[in-house]
C-alpha positions in Angstrom: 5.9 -11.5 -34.2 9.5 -12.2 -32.3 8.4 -9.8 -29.4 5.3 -11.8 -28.7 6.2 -15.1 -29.0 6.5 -17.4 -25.7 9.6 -19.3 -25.6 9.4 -22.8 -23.2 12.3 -24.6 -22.0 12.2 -28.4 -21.2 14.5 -28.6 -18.2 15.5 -32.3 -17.4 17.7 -34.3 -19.5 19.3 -37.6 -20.3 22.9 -36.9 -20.4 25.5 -38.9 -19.1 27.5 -36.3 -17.6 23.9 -35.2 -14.9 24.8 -36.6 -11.6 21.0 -37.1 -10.9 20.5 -39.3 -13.9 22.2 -41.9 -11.8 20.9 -43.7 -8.7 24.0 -43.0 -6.5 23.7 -39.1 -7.0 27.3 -39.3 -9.1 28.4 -39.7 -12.6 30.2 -43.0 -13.1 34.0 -43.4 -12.6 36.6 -46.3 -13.5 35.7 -48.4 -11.2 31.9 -48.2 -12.3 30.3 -51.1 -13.5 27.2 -49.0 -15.7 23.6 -51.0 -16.3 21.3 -49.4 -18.2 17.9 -51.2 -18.4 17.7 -53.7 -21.4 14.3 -53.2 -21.4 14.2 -49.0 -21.2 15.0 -47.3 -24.5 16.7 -44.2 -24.0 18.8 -41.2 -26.0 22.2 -40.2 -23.8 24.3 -37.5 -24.9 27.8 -38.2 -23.8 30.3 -34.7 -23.8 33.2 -36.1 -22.2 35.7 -39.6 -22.3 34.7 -41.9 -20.0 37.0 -44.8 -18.7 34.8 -47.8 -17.1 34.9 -51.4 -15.8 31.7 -52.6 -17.9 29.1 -51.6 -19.5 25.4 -52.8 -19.7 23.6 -51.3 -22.8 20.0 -51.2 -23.5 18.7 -53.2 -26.3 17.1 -50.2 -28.0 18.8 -46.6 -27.5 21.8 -44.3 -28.9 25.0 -42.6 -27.6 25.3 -38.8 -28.7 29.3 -38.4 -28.4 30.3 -35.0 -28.7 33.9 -33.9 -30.5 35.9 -36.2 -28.3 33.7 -37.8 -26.4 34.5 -42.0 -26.0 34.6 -44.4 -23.8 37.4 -46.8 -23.3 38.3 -50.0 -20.8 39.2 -49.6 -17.3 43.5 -50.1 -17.6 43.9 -50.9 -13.5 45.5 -47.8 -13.0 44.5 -45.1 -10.0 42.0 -43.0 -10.9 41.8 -40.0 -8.1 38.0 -40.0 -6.4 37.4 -43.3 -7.3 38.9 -45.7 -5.1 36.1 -48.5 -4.5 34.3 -49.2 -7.8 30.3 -49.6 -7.4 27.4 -50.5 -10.0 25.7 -47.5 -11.3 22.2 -47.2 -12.6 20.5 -44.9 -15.3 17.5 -43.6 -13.6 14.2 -44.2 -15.0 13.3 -41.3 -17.6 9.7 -42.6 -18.9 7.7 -40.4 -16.1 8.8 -37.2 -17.5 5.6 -36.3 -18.9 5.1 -33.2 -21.4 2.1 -32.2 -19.1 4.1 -30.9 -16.5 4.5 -27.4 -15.5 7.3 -28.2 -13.2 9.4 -29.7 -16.0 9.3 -26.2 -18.0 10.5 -22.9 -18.1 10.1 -19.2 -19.5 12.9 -18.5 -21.5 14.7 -15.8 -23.8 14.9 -16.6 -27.7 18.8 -17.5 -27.0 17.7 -19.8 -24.1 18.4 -18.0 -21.4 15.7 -18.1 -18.2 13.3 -14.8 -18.5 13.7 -12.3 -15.8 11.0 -12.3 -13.1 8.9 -9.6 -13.4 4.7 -8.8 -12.4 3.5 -11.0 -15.2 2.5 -14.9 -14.3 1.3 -17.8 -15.9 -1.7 -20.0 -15.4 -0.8 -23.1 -15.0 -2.3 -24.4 -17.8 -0.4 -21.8 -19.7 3.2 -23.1 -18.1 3.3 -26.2 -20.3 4.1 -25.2 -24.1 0.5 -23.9 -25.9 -0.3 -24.5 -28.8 1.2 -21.4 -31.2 4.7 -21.5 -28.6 8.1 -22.1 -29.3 9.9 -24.7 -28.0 13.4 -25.7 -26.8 15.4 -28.5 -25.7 18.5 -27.4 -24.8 22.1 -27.8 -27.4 23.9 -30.3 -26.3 21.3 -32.4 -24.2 19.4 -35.6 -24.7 16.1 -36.0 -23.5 13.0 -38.7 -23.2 9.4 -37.0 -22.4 6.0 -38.7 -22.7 3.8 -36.9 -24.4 0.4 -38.8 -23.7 -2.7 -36.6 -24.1 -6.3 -35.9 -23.9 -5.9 -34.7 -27.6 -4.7 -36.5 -30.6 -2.3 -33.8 -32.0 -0.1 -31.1 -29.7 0.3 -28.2 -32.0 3.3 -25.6 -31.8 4.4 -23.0 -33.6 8.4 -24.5 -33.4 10.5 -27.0 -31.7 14.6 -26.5 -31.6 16.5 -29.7 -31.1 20.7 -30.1 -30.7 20.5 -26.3 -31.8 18.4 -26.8 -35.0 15.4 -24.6 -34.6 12.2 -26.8 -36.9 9.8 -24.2 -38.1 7.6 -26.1 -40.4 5.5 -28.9 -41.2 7.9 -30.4 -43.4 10.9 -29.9 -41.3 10.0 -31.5 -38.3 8.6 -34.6 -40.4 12.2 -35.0 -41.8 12.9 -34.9 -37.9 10.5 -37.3 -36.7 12.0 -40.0 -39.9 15.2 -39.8 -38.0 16.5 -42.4 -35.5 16.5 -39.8 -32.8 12.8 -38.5 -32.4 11.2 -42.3 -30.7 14.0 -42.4 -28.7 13.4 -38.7 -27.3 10.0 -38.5 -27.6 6.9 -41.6 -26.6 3.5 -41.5 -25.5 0.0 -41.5 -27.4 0.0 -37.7 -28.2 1.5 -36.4 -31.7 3.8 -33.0 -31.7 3.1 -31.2 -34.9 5.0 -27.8 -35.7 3.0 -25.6 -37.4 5.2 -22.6 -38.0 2.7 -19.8 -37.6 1.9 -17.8 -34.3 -1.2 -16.3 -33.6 -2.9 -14.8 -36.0 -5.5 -12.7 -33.9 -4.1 -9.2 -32.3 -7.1 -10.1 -29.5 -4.9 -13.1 -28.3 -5.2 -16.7 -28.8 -6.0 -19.7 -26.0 -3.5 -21.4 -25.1 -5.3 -24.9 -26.2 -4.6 -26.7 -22.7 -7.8 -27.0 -21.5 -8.4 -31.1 -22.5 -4.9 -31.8 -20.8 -5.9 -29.5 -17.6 -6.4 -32.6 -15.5 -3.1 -33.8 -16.4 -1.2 -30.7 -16.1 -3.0 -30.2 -12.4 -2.4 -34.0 -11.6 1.1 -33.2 -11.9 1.0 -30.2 -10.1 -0.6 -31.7 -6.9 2.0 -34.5 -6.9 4.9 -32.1 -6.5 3.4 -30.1 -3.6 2.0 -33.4 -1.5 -1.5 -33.9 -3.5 -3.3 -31.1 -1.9 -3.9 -27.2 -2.8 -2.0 -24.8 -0.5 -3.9 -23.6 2.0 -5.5 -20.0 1.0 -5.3 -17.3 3.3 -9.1 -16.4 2.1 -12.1 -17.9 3.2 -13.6 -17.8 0.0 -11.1 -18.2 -2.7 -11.2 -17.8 -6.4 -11.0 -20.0 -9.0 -9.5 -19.0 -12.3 -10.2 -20.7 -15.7 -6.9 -22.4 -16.2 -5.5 -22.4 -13.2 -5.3 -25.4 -10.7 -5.9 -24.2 -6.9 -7.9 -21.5 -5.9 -6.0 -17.6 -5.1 -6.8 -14.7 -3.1 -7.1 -11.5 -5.1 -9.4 -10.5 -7.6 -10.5 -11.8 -10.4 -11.5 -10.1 -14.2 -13.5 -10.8 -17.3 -13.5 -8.6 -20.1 -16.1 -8.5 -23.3 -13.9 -7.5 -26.2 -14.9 -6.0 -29.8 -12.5 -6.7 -32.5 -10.1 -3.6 -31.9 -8.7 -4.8 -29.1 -5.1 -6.0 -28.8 -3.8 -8.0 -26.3 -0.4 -7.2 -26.0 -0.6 -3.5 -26.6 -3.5 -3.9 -23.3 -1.1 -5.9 -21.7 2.0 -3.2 -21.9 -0.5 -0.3 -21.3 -1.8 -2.0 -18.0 2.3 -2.6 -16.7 3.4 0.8 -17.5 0.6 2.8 -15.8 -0.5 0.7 -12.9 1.4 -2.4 -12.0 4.5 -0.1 -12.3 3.4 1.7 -9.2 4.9 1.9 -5.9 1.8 1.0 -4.2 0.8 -2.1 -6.2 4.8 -3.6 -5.9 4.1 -7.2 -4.7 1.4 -7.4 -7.0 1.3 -10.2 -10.2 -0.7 -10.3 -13.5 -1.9 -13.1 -15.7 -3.7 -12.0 -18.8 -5.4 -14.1 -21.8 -7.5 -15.4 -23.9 -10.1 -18.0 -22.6 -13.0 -19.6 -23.2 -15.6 -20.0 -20.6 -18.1 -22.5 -20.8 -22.3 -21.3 -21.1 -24.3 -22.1 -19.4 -28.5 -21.7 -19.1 -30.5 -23.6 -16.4 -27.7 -25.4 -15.0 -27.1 -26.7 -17.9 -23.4 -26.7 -20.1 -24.0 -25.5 -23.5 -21.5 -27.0 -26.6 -20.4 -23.6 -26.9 -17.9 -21.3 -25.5 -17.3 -17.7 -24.9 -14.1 -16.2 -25.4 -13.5 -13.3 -23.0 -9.9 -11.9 -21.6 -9.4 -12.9 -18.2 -6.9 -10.7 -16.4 -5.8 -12.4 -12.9 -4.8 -10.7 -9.8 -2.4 -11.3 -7.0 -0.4 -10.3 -3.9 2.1 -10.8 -1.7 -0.1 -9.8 1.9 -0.7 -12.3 4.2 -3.2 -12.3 7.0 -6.5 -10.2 6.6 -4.8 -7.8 3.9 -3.9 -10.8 1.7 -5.6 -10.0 -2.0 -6.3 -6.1 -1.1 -3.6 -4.7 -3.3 -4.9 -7.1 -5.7 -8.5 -5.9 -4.8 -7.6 -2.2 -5.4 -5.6 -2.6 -8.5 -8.6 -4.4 -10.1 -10.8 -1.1 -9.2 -8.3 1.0 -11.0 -8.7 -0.8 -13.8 -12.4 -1.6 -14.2 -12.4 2.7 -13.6 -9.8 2.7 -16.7 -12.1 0.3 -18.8 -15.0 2.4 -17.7 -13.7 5.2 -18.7 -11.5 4.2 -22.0 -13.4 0.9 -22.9 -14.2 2.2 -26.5 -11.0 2.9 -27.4 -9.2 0.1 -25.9 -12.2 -2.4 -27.8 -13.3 -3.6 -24.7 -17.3 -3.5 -24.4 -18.2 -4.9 -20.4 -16.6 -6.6 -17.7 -16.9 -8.1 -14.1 -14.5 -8.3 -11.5 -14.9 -10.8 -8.4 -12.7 -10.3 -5.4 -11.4 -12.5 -2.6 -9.6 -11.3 0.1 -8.5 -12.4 3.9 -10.9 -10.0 5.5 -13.5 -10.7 2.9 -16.1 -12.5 4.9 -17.0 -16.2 4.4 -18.9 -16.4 1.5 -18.9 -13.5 0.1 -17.6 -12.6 -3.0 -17.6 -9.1 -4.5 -19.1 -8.6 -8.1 -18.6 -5.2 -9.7 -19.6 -5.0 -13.6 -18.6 -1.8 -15.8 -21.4 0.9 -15.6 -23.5 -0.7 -18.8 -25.7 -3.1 -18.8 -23.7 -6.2 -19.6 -24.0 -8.3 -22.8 -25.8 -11.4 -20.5 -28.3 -9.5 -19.1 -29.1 -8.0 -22.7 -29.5 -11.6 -23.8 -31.8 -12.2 -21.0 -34.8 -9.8 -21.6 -34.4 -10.6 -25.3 -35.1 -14.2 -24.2 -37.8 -13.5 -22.2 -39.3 -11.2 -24.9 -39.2 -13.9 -26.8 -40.9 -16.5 -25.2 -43.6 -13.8 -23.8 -44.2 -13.2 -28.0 -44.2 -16.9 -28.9 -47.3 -17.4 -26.6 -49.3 -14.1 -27.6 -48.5 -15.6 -31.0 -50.0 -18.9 -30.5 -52.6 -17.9 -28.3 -53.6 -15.3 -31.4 -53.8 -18.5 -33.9 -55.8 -20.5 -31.6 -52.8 -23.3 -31.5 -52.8 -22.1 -27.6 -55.6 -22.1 -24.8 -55.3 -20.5 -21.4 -56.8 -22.0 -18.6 -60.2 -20.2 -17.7 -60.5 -19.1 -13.7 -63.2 -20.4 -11.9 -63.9 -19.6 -8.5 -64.0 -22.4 -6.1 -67.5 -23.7 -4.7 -68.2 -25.4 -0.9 -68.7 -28.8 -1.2 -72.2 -30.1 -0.5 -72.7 -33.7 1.4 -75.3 -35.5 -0.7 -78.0 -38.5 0.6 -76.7 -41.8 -0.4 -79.7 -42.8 -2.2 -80.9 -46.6 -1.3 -80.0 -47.9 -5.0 -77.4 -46.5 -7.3 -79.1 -45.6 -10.5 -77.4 -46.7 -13.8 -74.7 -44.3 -15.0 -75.1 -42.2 -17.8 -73.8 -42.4 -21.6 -72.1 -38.7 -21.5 -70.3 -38.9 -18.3 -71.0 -38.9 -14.4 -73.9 -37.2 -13.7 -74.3 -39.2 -10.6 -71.6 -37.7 -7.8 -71.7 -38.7 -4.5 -70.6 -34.8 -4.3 -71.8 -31.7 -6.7 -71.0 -28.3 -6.9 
């Protein structure tokens, strides 16, 4: 389980020692007069001494002192890089929200950042999902909203001051402590679980309620707007914020597939080639919404989406990613049985891909949709032969169409009829 579990990273913090935690870019000195907002609660972990002029404290937080951490009164004597004293102010850390891919990061079990390599995530999958581990960093304080679209944020572990909390009943001892509303605010619940995913076909991540969130915050780092894609027609990704150039896969599983073992298979024997270097992955779970007349069904699909991108600009952007998707619709196509994959589609966008067009190439079956179809229509077709057989269900007889004839208005109308109108101004 420890070689497939996903390991997330909050990055900011709220220690006194950051320089950016203050509004003058600079940790306070001597002849420092500190404020911290009365009003803002806040957790500071403090891993140094600290001489100062004064001190403003909040009315709700808490100092973490490390072993010899203290602060102590300003004697008058020179202090070397402080020469004028200033105010300093704790910045404001209430906007950190959970929901925010930039505020993460991939890392080792010790910590440590994960090498870059051909495998990406979606963006909904850069935020911690739901059967993830997750780590705030030994030695740090922290504050992070944690407002959501869903009432409880399930993960599989949270470590805290170096104390990994791996089940339910750990991390409620946690949450009874004076730290965890300091550190942690906002309408959404953390609950730690302690399990990973139990399915060898891959789990979702959970993300898709808080995907406006997470894509809210993505759009206010880069300026509010999508990059600009080099394709006219780009693709858009369940999970995944802006639209990409590349190509684009779904994949019908059967219960002996495995992710991760699909996953390896697909970086050993083709993203590890020479002529696909440049190129990036995402694979997972999903669920993709059906649909039938335009209209959203309750119900979900879940299918692996594999995602595909380049590094080509111009007219060749997406084309490496367009020819490693062939090579491995040809795999499926050939090896889909004993990989437990049943059908697929692949759709392609590309800078010389003209404007609107999209390419669509399912494996060499007939899919699983188009099955459902023509039992549908078999369906309905028998329903009517059915009723039709019973008498619940007449068909309209054809009758040939007669010229009108132009009638003489007789002098008098003559008094209509019990059984109906038998006397038109027009008969057949």
């Amino acid at each position: 389980a420890a070689t497939v579990a996903v390991y997330k990273q909050w990055i900011p913090n709220t220690n006194f020692e950051t320089a950016s935690n203050w509004d003058n870019g600079r940790v306070p000195c001597a002849r420092d007069v500190v404020h911290f907002e009365k009003d803002k609660v806040v957790s500071v972990f403090v891993g140094t001494p600290h001489a100062l002029t004064d001190m403003y404290l909040p009315l709700n937080g808490e100092f973490v002192l490390a072993a010899g951490a203290a602060f102590t009164a300003f004697d008058g004597s020179w202090d070397p890089g402080c020469d004028s004293g200033g105010t300093a102010r704790f910045a404001d850390a209430e906007h950190r929200a959970w929901f925010d891919p930039t505020l993460w990061q991939d890392v080792l079990p010790s910590g440590e950042p994960k090498a870059g390599g051909p495998i990406f995530s979606l963006d909904e999958e850069r935020v911690p999902c739901r059967y993830d581990d997750v780590i705030f960093q030994p030695e740090t304080s922290f504050r992070v909203n944690t407002d959501s679209s869903q009432p409880v944020i399930h993960l599989r572990s949270i470590s805290v001051m170096g104390q990994e909390l791996n089940t339910p009943s750990s991390w409620a001892g946690y949450l009874g402590g004076p730290s965890a509303p300091l550190q942690f605010h906002g309408n959404g619940t953390l609950q730690v679980t302690g399990t990973g995913c139990p399915d060898k076909s891959g789990c979702a991540c959970g993300n898709t309620l808080d995907g406006p969130r997470i894509c809210a915050a993505l759009l206010r780092a880069s300026g509010s707007q999508c990059p600009e894609p080099a394709c006219q027609s780009p693709l858009q990704p369940l999970g995944h914020c802006c639209g990409v150039c590349g190509a684009t896969i779904n994949l019908d599983f059967t219960p002996d597939f495995d992710l991760q073992k699909y996953q390896d298979r697909l970086v050993q024997e083709l993203l590890s080639q020479p002529k696909y270097a440049g190129v990036q992955m995402a694979i997972s779970k999903v669920h993709k919404a059906q649909t039938f007349l335009g209209i959203v069904s309750r119900s979900a699909t879940p299918l692996i989406q594999i995602v595909l991108i380049d590094d080509r600009a111009g007219a060749q952007a997406g084309t490496a990613a367009e020819q490693l998707a062939a090579d491995i619709m040809q795999n499926v196509a050939q090896h889909g049985e004993t990989l437990g994959l049943s059908s697929g589609k692949v759709e392609v966008a590309t800078g010389s891909t003209a404007s609107g067009q999209v390419g669509s190439h399912p494996v060499s079956r007939i899919t699983a949709g188009t099955v459902m179809g023509l039992l549908f229509s078999l369906l309905i077709l028998g329903g009517i032969l059915f009723l039709y057989r019973k008498g619940k269900l007449r068909l309209p007889a054809l009758r040939l169409q007669q010229p009108w004839q132009r009638m003489e208005e007789p002098a008098c109308p003559a008094p209509a009829s019990d059984k109906g109108f038998d006397n038109p101004m027009f008969s057949v």
